[in-house]
C-alpha positions as CSV (number, residue, x, y, z in Angstrom):
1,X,-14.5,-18.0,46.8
2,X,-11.2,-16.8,46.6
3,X,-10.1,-20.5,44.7
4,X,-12.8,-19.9,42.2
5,X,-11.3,-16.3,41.5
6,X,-7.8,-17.6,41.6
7,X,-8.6,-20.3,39.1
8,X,-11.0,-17.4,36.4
9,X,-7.3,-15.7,36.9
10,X,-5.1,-18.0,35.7
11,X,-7.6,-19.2,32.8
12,X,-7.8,-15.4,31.6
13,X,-4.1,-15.1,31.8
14,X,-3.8,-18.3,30.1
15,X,-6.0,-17.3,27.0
16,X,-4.7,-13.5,27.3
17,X,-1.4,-15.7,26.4
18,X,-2.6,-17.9,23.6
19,X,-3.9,-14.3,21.8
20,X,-0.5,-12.8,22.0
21,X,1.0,-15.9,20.9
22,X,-1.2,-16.0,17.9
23,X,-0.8,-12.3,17.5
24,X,3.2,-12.9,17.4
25,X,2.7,-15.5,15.1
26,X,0.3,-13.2,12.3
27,X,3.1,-10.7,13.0
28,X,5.5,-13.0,11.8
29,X,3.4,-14.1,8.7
30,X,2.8,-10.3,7.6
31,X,6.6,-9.7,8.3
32,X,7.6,-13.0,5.9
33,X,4.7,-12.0,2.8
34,X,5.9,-8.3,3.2
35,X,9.4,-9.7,2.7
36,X,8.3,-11.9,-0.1
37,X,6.2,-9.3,-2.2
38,X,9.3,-6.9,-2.0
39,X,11.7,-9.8,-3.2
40,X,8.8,-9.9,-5.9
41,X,8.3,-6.3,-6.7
42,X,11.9,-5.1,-6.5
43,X,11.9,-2.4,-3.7
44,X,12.0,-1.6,0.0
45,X,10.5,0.1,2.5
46,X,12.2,3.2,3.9
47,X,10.4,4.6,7.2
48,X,7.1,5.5,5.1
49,X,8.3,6.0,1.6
50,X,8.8,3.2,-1.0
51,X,12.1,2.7,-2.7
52,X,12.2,0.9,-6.5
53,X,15.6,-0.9,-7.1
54,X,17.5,1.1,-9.5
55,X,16.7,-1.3,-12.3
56,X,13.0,-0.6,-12.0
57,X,13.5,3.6,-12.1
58,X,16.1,3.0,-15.2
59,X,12.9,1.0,-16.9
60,X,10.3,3.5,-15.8
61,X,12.5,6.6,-17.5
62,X,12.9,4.3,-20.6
63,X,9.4,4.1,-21.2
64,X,8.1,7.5,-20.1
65,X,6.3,9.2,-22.7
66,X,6.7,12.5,-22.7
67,X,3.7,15.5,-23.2
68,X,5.1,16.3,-26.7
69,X,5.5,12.6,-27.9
70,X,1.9,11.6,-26.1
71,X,0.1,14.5,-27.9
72,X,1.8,13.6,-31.7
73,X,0.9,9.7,-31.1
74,X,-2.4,10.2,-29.9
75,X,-5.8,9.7,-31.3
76,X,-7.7,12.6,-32.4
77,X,-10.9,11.6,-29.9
78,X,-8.2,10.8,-27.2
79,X,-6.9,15.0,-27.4
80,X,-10.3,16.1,-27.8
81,X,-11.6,13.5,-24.9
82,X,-8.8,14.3,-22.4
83,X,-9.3,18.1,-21.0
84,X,-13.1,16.9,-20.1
85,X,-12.3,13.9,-18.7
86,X,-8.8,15.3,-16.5
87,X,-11.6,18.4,-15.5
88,X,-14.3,15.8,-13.9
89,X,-12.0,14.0,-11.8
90,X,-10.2,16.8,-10.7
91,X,-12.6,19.4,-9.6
92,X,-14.7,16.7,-7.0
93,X,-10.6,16.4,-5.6
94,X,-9.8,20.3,-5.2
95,X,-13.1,20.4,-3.8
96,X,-12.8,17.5,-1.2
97,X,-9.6,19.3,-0.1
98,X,-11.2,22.3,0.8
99,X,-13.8,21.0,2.7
């Protein structure tokens, strides 16, 4: 009896072993394509906030458009489109907060 518990023992230890082998190993994956996407992408992870290479923030200010400069180029339907369409998808979000 005790052979047969001995030997159900060692094969659960055996596959607890092969799981955190395989879990080691998807670690290692996810830590080499995190690596490779921020190679990519140009930034960094630091603690739980993203960081852009400079290069990327100098070429988002570049091609900001300001409120002023938005509201001259734009459309006629786009400025009289915009307050209903900013309204809809904000109210459900203020809402959702509160609840």
């Amino acid at each position: 009896m005790t052979d047969t518990i001995n030997k159900t023992s060692e094969i659960m230890n055996e596959k607890i072993r092969q799981i955190l082998a395989q879990i080691t190993q998807l670690e290692d994956d996810l830590q080499k394509l995190i690596h490779e996407q921020q190679v990519e992408f140009n930034y960094h992870l630091e603690a739980t906030k993203v960081s852009f290479e400079k290069n990327i923030r100098d070429a988002q200010r570049r091609l900001k458009i300001g409120l002023f400069r938005f509201i001259r180029n734009s459309q006629p339907r786009n400025l009289v489109t915009a307050p209903f369409i900013y309204s809809v998808t904000t109210v459900p979000l203020t809402k959702h907060k509160q609840a």
